[in-house]
ZADO-1210 file (C-alpha; in nm, 4 decimals, padded with zeros to 6 digits):
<atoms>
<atom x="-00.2317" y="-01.8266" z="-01.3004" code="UNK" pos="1"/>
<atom x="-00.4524" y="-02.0783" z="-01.5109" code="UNK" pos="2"/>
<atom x="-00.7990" y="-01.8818" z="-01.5255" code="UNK" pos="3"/>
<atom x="-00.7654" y="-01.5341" z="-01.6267" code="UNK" pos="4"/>
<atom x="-01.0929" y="-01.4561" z="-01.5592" code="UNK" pos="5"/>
<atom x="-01.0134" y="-01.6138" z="-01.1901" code="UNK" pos="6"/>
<atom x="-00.6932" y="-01.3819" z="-01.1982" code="UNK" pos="7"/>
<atom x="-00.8968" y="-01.0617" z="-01.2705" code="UNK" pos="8"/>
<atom x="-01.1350" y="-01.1283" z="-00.9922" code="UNK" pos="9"/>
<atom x="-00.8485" y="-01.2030" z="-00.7448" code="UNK" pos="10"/>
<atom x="-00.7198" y="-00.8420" z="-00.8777" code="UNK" pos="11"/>
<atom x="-01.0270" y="-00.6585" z="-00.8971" code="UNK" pos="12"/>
<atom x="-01.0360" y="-00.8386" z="-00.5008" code="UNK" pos="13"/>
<atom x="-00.7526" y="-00.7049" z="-00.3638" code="UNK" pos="14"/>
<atom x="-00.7447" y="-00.3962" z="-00.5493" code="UNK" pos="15"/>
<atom x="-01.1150" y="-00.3015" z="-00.3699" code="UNK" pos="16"/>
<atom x="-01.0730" y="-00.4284" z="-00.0209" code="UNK" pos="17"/>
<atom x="-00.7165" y="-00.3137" z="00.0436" code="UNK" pos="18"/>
<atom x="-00.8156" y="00.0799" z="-00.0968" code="UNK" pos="19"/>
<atom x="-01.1305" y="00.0514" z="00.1804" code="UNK" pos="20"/>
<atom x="-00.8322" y="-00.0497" z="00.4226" code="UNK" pos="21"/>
<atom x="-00.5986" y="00.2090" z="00.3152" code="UNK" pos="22"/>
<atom x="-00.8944" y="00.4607" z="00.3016" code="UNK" pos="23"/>
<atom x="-01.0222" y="00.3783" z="00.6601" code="UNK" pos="24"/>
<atom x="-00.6555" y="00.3798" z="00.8228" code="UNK" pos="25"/>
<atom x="-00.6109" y="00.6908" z="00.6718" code="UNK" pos="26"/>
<atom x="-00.8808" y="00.8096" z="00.8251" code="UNK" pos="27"/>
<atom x="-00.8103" y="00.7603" z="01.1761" code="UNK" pos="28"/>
<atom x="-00.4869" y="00.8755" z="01.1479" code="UNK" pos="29"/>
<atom x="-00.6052" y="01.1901" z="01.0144" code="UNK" pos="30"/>
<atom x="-00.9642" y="01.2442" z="01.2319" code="UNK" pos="31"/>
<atom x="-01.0902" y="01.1287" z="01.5322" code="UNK" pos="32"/>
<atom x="-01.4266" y="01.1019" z="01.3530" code="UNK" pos="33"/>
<atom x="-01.4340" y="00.7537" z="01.3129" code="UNK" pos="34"/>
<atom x="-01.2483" y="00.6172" z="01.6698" code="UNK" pos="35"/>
<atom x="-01.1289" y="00.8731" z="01.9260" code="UNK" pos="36"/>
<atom x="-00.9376" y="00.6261" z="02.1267" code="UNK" pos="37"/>
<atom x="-00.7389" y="00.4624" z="01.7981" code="UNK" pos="38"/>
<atom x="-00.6863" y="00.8443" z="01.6868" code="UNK" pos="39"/>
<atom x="-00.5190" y="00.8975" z="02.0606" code="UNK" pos="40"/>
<atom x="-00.3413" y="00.5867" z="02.0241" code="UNK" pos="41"/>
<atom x="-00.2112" y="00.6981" z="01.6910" code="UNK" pos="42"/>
<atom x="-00.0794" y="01.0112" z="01.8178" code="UNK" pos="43"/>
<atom x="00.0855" y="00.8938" z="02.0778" code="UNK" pos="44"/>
<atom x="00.2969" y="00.6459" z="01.8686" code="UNK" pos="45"/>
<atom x="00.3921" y="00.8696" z="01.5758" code="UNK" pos="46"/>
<atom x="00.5751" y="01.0577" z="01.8351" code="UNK" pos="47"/>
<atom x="00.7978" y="00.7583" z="01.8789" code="UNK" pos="48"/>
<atom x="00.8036" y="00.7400" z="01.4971" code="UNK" pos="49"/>
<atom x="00.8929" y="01.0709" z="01.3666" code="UNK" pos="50"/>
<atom x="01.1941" y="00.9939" z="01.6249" code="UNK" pos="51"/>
<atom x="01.3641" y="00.6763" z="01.4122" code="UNK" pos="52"/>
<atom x="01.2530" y="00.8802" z="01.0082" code="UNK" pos="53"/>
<atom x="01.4672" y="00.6937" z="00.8023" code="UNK" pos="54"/>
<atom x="01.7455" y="00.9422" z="00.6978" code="UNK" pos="55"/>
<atom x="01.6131" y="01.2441" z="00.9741" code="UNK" pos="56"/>
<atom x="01.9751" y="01.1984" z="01.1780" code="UNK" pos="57"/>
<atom x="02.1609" y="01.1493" z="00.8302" code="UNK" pos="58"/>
<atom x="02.0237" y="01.4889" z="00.6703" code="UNK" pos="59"/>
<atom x="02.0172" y="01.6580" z="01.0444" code="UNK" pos="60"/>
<atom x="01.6451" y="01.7427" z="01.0341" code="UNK" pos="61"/>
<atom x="01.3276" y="01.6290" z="01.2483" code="UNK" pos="62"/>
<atom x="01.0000" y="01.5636" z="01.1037" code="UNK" pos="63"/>
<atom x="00.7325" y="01.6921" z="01.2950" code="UNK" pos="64"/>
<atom x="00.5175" y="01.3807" z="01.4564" code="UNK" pos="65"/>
<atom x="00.1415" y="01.5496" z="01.3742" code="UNK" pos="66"/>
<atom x="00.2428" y="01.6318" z="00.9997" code="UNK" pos="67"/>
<atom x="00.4344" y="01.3113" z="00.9583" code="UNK" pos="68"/>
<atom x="00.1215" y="01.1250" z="01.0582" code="UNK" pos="69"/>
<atom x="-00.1563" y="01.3456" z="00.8611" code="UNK" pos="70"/>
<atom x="00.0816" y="01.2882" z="00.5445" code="UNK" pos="71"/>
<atom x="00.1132" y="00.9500" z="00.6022" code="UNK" pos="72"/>
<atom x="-00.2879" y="00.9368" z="00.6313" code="UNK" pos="73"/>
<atom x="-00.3826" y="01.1712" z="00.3489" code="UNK" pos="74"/>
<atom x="-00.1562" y="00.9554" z="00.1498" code="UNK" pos="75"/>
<atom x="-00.2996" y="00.5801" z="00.2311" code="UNK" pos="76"/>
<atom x="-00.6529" y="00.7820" z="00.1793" code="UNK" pos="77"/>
<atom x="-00.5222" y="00.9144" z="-00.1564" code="UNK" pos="78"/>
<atom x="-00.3480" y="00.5712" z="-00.3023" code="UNK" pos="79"/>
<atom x="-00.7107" y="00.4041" z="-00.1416" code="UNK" pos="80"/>
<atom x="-00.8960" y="00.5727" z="-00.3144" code="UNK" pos="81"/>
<atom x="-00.6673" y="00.4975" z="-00.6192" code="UNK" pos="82"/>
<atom x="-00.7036" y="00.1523" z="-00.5805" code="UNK" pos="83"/>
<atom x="-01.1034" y="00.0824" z="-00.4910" code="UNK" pos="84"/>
<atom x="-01.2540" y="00.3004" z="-00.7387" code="UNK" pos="85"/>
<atom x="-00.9748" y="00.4157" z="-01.0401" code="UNK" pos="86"/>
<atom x="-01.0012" y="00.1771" z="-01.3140" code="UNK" pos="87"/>
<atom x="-00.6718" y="00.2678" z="-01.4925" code="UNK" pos="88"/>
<atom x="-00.4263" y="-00.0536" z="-01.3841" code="UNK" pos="89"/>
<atom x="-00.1177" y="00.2108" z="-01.4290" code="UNK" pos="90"/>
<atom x="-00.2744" y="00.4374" z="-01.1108" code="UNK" pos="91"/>
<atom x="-00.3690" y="00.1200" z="-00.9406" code="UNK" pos="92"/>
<atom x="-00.0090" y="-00.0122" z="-00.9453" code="UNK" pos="93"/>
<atom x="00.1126" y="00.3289" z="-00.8586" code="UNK" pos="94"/>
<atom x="-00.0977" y="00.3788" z="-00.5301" code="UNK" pos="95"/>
<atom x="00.0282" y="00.0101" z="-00.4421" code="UNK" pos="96"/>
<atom x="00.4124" y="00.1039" z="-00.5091" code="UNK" pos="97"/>
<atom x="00.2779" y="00.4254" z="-00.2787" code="UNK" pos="98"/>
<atom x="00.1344" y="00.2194" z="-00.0318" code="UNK" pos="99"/>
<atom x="00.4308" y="-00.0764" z="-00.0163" code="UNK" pos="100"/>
<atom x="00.6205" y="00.2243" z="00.0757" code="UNK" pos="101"/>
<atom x="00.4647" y="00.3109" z="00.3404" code="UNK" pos="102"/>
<atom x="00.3978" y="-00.0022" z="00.4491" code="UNK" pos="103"/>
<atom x="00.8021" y="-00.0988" z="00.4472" code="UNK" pos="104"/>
<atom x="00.7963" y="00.2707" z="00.6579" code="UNK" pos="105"/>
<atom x="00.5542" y="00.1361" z="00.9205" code="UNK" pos="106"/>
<atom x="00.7764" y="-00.2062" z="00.9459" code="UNK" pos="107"/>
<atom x="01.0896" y="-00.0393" z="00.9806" code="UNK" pos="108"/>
<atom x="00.9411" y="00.2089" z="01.2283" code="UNK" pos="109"/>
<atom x="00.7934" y="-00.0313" z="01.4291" code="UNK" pos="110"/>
<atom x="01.1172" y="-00.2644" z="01.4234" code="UNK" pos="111"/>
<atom x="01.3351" y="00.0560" z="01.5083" code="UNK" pos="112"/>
<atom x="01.0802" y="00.1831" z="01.8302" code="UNK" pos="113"/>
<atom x="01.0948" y="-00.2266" z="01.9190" code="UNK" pos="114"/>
<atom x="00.7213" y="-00.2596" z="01.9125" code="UNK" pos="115"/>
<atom x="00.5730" y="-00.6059" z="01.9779" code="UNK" pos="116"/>
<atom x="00.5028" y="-00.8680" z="01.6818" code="UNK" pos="117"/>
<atom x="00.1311" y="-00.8066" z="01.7935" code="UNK" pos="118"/>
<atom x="00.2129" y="-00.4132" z="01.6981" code="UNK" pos="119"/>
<atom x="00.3763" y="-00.4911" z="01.4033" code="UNK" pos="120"/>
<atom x="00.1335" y="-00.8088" z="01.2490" code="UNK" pos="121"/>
<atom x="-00.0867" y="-00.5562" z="01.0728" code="UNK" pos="122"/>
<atom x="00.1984" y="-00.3942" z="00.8560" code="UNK" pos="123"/>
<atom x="00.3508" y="-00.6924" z="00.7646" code="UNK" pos="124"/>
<atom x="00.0024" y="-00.8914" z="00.6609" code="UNK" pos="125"/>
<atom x="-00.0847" y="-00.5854" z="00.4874" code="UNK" pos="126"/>
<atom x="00.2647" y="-00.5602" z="00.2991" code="UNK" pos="127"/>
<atom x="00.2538" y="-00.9252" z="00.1969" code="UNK" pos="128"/>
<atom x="-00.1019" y="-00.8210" z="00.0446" code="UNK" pos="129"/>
<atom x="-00.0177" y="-00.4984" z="-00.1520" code="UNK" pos="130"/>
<atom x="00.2683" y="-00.7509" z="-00.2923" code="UNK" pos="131"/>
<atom x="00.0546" y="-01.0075" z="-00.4278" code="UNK" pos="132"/>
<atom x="-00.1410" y="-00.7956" z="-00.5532" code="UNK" pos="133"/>
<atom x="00.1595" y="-00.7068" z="-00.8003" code="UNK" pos="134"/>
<atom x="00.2882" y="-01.0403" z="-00.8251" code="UNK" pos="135"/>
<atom x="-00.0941" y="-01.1266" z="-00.9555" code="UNK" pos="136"/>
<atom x="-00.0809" y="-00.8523" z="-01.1594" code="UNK" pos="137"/>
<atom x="00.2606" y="-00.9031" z="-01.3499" code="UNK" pos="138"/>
<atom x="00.1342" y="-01.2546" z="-01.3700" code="UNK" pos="139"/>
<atom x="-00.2170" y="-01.1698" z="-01.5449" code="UNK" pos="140"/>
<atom x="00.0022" y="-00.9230" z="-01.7609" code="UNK" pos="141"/>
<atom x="00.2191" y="-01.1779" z="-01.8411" code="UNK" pos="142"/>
<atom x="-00.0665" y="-01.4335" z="-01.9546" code="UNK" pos="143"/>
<atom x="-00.1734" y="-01.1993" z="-02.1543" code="UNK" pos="144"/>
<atom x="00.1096" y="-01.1198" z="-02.3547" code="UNK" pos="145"/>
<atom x="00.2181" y="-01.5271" z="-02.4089" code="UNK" pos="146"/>
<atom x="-00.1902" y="-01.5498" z="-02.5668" code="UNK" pos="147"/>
<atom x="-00.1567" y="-01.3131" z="-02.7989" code="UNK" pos="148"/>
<atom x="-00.0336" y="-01.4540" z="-03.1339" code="UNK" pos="149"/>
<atom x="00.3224" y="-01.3878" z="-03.2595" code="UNK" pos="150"/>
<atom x="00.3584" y="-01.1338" z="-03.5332" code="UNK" pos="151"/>
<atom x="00.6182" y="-01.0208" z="-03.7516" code="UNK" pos="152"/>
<atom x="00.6302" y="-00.6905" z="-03.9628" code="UNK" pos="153"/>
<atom x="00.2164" y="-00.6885" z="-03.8913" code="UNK" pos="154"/>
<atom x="00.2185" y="-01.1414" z="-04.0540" code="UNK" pos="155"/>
<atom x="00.0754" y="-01.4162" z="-03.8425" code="UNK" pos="156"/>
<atom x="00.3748" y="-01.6103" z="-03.7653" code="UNK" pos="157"/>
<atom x="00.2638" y="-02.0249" z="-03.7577" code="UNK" pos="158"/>
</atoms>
């Protein structure tokens, strides 16, 4: 990235608007507050995803459908929340690592229960977003470091 400044924006960007998403999908999964027929919706197809858990036929267990899907929203409420409104870039990149999780979780479910592309769209847009947002963060991190001046037991070095 050329501009910082420009970089920092994009950053600041992305880190906002995906923690709203994240905070409002959360949300519904959780409550029924905000839409009663997505809430519905949601219920019914975390049935079919607590059925393909990575690793629940592997370690012989079954995850429970309404506390996979409240953990899965109190989580993308918690990293979204992370990522609007903490300022600390070491949380922020946390809650995405969080997020990309789930977000590789909601792929694979969705590939495993063969949903439709137009099912599946929203986790993979929003995947390619939480990793850009790293890849413009290593990048503005990595500016950073090749501007500061080279020193040497505390000397400039010319």
């Amino acid at each position: 990235m050329q501009n910082p400044k420009m970089g920092s924006i994009v950053l600041r960007s992305l880190s906002i608007l995906l923690g709203l998403f994240f905070i409002f999908v959360g949300l519904i999964k959780i409550s029924s507050v905000l839409s009663k027929d997505l809430h519905k919706d949601l219920r019914k197809e975390f049935v079919k995803y607590a059925k393909v858990f990575p690793f629940s036929e592997m370690l012989d267990f079954k995850i429970p459908s309404k506390w996979y899907r409240r953990t899965v929203g109190a989580l993308e409420i918690i990293c979204g929340i992370a990522m609007a409104f903490i300022p600390s870039h070491k949380i922020k990149n946390i809650a995405n690592t969080c997020l990309l999780t789930l977000t590789l979780m909601a792929v694979y479910s969705h590939y495993m229960v063969a949903d439709k592309l137009e099912r599946t769209a929203p986790a993979l847009v929003f995947l390619f977003m939480l990793t850009g947002r790293l890849v413009v963060f290593f990048q503005l991190q990595r500016a950073q470091m090749d501007q500061a001046e080279p020193m040497v037991n505390g000397f400039k070095q010319e």
